[in-house]
N, CA, C and O atoms as a GROMACS GRO file, in nm:
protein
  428
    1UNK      N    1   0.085  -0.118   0.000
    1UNK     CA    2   0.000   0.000   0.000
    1UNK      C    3   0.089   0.124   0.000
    1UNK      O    4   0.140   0.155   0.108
    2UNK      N    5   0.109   0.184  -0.088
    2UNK     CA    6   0.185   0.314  -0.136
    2UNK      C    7   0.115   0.400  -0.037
    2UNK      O    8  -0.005   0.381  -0.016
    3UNK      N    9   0.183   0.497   0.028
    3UNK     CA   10   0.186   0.631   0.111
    3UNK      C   11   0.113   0.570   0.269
    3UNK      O   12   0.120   0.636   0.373
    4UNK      N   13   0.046   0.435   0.260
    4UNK     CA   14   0.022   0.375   0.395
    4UNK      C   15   0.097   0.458   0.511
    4UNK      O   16   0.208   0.512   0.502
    5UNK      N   17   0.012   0.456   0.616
    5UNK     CA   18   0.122   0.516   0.735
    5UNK      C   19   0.065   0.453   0.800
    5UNK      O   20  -0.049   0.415   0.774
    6UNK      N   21   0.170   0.407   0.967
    6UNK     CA   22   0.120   0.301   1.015
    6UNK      C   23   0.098   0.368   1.150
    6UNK      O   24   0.007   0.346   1.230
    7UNK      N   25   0.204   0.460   1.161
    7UNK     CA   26   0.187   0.579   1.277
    7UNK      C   27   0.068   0.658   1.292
    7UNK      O   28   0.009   0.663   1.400
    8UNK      N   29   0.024   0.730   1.175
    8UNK     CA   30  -0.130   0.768   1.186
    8UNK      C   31  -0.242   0.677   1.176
    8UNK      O   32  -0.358   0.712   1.198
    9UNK      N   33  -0.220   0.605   1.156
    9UNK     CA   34  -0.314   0.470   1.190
    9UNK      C   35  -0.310   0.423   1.354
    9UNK      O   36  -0.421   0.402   1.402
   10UNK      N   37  -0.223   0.410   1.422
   10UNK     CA   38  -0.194   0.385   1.539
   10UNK      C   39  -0.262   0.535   1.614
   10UNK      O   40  -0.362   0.533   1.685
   11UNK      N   41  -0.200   0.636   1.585
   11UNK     CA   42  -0.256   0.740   1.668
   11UNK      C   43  -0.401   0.776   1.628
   11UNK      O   44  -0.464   0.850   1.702
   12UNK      N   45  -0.466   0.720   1.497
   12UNK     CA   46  -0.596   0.721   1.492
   12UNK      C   47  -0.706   0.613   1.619
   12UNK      O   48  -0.802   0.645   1.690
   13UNK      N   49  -0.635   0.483   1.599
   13UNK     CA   50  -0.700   0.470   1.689
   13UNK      C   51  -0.677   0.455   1.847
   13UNK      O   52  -0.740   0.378   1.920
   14UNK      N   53  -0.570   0.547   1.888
   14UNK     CA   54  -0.572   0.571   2.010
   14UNK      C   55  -0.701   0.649   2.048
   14UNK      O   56  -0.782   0.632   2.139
   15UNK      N   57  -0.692   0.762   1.925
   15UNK     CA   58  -0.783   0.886   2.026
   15UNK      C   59  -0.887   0.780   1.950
   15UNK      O   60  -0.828   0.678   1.984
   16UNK      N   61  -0.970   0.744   1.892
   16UNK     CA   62  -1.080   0.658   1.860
   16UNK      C   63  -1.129   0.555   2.026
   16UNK      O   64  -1.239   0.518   2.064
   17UNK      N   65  -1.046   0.545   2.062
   17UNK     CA   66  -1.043   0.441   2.192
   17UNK      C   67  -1.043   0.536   2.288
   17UNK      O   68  -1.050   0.480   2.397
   18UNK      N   69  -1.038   0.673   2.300
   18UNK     CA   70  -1.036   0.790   2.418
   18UNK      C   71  -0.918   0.770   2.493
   18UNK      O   72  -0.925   0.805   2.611
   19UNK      N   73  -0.827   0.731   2.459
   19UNK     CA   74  -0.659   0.765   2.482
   19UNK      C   75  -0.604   0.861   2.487
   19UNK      O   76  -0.609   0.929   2.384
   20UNK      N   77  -0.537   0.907   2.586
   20UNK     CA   78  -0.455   1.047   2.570
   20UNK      C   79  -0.320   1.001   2.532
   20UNK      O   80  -0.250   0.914   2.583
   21UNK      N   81  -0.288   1.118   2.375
   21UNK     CA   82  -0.156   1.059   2.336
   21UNK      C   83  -0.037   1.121   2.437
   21UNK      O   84   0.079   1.087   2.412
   22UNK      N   85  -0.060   1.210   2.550
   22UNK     CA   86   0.015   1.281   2.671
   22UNK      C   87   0.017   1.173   2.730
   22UNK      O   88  -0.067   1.087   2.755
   23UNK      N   89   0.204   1.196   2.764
   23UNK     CA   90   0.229   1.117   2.870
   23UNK      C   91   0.177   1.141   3.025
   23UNK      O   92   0.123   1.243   3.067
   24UNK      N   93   0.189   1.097   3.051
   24UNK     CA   94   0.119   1.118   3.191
   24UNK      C   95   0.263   1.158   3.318
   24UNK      O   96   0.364   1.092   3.345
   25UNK      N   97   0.224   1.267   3.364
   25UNK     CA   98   0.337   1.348   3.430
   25UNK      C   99   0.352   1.326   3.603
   25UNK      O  100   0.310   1.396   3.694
   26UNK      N  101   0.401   1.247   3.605
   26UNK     CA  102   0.404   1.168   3.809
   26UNK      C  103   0.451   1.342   3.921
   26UNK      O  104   0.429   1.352   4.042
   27UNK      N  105   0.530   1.478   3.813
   27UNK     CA  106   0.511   1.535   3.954
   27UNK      C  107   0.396   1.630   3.942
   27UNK      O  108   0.378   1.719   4.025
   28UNK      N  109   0.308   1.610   3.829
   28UNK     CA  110   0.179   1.672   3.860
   28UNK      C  111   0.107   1.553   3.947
   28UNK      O  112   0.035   1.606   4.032
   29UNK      N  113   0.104   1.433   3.953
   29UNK     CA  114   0.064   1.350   4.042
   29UNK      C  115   0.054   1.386   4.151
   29UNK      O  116  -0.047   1.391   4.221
   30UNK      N  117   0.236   1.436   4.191
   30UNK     CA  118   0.231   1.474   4.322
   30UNK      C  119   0.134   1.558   4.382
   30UNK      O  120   0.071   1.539   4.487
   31UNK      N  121   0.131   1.652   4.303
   31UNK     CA  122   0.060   1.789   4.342
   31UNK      C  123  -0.097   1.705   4.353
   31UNK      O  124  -0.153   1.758   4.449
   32UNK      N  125  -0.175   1.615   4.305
   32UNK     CA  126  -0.292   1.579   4.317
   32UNK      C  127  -0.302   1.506   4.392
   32UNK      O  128  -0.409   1.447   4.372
   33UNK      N  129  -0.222   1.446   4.528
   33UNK     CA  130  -0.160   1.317   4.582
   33UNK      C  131  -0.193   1.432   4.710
   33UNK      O  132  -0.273   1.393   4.796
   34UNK      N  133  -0.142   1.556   4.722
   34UNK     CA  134  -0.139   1.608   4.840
   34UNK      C  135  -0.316   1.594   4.910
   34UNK      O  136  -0.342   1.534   5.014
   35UNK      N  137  -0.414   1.661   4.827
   35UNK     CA  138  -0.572   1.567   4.885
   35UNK      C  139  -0.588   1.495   4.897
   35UNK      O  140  -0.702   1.472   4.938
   36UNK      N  141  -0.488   1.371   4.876
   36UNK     CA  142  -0.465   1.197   4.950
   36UNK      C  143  -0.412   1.191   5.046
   36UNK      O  144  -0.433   1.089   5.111
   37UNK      N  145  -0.326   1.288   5.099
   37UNK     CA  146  -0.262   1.254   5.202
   37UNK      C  147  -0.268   1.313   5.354
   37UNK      O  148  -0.191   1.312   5.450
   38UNK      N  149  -0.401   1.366   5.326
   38UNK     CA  150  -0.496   1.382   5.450
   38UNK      C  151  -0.495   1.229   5.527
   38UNK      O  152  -0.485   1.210   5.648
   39UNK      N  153  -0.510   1.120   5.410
   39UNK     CA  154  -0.560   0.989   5.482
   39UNK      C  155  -0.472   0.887   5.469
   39UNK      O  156  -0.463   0.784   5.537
   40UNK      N  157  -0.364   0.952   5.313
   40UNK     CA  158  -0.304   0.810   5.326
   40UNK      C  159  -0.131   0.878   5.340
   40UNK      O  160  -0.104   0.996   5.319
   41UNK      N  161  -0.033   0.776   5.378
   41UNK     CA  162   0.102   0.846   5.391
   41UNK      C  163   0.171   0.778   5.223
   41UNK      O  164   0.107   0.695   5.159
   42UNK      N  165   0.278   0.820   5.187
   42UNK     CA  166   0.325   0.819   5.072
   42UNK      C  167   0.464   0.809   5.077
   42UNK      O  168   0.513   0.792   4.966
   43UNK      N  169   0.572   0.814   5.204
   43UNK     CA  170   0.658   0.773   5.218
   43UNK      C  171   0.646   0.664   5.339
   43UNK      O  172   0.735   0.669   5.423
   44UNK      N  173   0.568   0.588   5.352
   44UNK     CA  174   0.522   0.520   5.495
   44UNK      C  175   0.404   0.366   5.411
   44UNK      O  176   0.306   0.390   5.339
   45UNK      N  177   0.441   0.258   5.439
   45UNK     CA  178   0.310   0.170   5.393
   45UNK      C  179   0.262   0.168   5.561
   45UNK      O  180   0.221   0.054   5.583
   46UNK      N  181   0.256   0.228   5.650
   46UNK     CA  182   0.153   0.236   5.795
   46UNK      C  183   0.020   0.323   5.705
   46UNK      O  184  -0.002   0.402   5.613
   47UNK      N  185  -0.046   0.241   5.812
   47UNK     CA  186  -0.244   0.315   5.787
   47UNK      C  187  -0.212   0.423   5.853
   47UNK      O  188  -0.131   0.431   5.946
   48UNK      N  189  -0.281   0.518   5.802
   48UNK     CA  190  -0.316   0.661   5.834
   48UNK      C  191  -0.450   0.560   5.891
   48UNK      O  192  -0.464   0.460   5.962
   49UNK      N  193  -0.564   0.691   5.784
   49UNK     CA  194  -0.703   0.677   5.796
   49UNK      C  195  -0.706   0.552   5.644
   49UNK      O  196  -0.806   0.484   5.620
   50UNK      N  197  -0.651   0.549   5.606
   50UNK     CA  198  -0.628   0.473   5.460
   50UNK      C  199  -0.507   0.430   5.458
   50UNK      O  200  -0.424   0.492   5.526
   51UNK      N  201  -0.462   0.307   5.378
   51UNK     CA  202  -0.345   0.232   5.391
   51UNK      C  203  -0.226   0.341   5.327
   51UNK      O  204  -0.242   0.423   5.237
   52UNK      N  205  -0.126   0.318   5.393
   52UNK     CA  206  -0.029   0.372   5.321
   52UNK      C  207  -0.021   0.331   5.176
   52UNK      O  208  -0.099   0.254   5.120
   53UNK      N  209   0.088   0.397   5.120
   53UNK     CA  210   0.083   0.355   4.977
   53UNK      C  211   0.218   0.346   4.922
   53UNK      O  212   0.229   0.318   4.803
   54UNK      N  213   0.343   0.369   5.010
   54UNK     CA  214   0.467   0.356   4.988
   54UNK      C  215   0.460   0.193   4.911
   54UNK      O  216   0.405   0.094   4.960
   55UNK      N  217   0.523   0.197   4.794
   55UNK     CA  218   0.529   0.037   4.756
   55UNK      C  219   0.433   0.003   4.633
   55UNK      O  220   0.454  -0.082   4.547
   56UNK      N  221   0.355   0.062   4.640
   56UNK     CA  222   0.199   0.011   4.622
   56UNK      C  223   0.165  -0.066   4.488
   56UNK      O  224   0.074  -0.148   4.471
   57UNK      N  225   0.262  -0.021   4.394
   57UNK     CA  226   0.288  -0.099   4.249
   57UNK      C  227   0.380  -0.193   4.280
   57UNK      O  228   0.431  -0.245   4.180
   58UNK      N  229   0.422  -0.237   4.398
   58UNK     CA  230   0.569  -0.349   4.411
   58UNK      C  231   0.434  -0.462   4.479
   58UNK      O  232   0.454  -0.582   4.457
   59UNK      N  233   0.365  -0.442   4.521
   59UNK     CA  234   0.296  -0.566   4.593
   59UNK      C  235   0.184  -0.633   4.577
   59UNK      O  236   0.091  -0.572   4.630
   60UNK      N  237   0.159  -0.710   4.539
   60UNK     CA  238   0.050  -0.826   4.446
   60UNK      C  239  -0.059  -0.789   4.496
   60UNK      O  240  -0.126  -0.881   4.448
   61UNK      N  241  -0.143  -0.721   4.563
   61UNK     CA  242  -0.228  -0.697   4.583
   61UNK      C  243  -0.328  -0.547   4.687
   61UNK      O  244  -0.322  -0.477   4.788
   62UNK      N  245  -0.386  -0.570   4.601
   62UNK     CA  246  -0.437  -0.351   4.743
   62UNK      C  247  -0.452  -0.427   4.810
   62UNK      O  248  -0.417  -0.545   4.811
   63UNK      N  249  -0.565  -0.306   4.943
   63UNK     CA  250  -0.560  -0.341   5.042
   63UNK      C  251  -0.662  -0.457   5.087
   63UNK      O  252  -0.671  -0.513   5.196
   64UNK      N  253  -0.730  -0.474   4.979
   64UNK     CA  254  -0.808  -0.563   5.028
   64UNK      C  255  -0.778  -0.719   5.012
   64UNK      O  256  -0.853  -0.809   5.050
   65UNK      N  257  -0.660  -0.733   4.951
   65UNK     CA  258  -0.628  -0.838   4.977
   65UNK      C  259  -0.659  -0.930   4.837
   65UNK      O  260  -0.588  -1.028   4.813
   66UNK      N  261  -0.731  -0.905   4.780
   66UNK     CA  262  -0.764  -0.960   4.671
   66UNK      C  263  -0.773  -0.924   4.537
   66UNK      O  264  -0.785  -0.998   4.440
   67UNK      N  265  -0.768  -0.810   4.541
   67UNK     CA  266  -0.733  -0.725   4.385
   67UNK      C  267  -0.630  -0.745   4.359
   67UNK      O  268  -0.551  -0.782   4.446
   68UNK      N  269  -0.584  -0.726   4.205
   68UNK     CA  270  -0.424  -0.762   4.199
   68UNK      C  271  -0.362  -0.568   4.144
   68UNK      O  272  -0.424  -0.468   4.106
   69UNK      N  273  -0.278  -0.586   4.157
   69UNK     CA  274  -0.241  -0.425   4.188
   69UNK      C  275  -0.163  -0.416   3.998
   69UNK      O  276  -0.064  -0.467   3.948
   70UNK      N  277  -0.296  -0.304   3.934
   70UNK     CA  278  -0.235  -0.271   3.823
   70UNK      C  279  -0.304  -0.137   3.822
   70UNK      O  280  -0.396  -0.096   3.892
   71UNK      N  281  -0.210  -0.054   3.686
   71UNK     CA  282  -0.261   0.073   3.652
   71UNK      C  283  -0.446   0.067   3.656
   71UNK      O  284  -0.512   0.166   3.687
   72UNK      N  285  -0.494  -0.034   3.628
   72UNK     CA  286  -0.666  -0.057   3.627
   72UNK      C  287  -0.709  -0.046   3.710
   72UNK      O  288  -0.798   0.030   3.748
   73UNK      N  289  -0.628  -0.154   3.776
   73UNK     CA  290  -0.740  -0.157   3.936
   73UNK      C  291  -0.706  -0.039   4.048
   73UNK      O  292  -0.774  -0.016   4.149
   74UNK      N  293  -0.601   0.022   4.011
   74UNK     CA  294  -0.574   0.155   4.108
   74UNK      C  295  -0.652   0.234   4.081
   74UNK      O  296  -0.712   0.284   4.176
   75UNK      N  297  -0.684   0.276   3.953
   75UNK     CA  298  -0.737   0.392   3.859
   75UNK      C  299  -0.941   0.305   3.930
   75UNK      O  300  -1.035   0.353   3.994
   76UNK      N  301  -0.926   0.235   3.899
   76UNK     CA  302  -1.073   0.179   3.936
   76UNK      C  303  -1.123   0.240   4.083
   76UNK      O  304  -1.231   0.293   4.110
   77UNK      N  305  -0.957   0.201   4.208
   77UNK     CA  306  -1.007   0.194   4.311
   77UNK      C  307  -1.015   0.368   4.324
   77UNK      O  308  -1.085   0.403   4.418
   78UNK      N  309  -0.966   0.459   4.259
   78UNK     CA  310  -0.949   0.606   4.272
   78UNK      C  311  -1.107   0.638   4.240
   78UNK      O  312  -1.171   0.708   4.318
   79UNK      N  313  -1.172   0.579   4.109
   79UNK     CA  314  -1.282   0.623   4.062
   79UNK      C  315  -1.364   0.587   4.166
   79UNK      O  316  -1.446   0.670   4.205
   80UNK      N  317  -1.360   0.514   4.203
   80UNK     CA  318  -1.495   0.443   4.314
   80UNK      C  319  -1.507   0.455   4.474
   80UNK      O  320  -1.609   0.463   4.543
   81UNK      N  321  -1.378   0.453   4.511
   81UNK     CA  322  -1.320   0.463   4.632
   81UNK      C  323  -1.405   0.305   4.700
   81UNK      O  324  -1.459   0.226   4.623
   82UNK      N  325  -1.402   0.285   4.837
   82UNK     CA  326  -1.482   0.220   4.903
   82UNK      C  327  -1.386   0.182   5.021
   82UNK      O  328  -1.263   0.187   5.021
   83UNK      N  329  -1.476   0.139   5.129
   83UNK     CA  330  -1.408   0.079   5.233
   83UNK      C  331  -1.426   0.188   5.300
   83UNK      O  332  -1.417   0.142   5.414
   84UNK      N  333  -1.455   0.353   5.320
   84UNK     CA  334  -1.500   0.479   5.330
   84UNK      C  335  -1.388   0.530   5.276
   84UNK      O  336  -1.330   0.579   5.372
   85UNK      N  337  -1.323   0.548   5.179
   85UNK     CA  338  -1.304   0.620   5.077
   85UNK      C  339  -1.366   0.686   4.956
   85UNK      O  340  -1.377   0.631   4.846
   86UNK      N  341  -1.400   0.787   4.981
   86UNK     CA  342  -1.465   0.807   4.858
   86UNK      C  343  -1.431   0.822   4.750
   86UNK      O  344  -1.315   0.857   4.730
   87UNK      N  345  -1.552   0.795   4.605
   87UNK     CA  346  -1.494   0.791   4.503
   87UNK      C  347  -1.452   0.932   4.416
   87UNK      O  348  -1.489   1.044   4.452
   88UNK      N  349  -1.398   0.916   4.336
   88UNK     CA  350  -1.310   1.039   4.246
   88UNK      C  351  -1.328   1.088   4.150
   88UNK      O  352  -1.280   1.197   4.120
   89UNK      N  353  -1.416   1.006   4.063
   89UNK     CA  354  -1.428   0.949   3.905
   89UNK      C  355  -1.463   1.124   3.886
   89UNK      O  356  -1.404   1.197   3.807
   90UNK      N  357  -1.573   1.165   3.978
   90UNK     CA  358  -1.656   1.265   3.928
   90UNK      C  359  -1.554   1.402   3.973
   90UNK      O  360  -1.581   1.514   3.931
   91UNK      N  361  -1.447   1.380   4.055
   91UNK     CA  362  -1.386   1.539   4.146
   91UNK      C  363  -1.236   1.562   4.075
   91UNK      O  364  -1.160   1.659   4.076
   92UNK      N  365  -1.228   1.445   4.019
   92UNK     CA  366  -1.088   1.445   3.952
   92UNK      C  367  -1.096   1.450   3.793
   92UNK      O  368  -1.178   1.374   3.741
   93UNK      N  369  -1.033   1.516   3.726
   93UNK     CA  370  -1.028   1.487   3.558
   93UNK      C  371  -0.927   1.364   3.546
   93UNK      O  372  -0.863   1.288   3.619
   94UNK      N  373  -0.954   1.391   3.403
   94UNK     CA  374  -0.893   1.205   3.340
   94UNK      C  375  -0.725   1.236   3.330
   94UNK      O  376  -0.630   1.159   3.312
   95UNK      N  377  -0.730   1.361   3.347
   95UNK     CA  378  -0.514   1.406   3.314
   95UNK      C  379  -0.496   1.365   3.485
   95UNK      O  380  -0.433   1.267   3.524
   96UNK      N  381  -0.558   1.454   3.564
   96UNK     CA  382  -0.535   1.413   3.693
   96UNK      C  383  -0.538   1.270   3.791
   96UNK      O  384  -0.496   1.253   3.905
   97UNK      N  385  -0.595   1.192   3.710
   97UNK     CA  386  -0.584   1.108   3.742
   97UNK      C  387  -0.513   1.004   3.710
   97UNK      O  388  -0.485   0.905   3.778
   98UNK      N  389  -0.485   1.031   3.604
   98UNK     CA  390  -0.327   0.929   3.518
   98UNK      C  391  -0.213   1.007   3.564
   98UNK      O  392  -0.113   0.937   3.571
   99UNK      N  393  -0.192   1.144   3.603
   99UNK     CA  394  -0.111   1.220   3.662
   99UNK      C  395  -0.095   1.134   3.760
   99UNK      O  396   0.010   1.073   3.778
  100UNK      N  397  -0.241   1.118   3.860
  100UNK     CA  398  -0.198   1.036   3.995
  100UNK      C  399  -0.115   0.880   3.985
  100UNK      O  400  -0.011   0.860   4.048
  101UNK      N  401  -0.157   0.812   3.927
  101UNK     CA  402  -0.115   0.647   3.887
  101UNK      C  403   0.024   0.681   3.909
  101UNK      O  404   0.088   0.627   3.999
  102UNK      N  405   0.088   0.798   3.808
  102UNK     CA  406   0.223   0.791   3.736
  102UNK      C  407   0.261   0.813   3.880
  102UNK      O  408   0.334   0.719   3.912
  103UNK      N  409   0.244   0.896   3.979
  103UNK     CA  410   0.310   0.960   4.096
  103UNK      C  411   0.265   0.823   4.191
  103UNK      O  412   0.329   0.825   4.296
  104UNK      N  413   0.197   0.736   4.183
  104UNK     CA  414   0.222   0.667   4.297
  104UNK      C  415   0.307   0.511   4.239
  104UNK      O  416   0.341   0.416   4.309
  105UNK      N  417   0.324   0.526   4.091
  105UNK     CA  418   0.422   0.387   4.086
  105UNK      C  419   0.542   0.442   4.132
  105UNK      O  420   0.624   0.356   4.165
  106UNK      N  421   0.592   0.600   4.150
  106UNK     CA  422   0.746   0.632   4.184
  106UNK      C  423   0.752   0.582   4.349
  106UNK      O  424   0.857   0.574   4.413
  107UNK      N  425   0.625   0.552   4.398
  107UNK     CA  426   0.620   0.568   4.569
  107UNK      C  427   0.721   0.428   4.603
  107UNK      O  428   0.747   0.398   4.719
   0.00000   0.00000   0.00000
């Protein structure tokens, strides 16, 4: 296929799939991490009011013991919160919140 591109094909269907082609920036994380850390600590895996989170991409599972710990299920547990955490989906935008992911795999 003459003039084919495989790159605009790829970045077509990123944004088609609602992908941001922005990387996602861990020290704007930080800055969105500080309204987390009312409850949770970030150099510390000790419970605050919420589990610490030092680690939190190094260990097979959140806090409940049964989730397995990926960019999904973090981003899931941010949108929804539970356990009395509340959820985010609606107080946080979608940059801010991939901002957050990126800032807590550095933890």
């Amino acid at each position: 296929m003459k003039g084919f591109n495989f790159a605009s094909l790829a970045m077509g269907m990123l944004l088609v799939n609602g992908m941001s082609l922005k990387a996602a920036d861990a020290a704007k994380g930080k800055e969105v991490f500080e309204q987390c850390s009312v409850c949770h600590n970030a150099d510390s895996d000790e419970k605050k009011m919420g589990p610490g989170l030092k680690g939190l991409f190094k260990k097979a599972t959140l806090a409940d013991g049964k989730t397995k710990v990926t960019e999904k299920s973090v981003q899931t547990k941010i949108d929804q919160g539970g356990n009395g955490m509340p959820g985010y989906e609606e107080m946080l935008s979608k940059d801010e919140k991939t901002n957050l992911v990126a800032y807590l795999k550095t933890l």
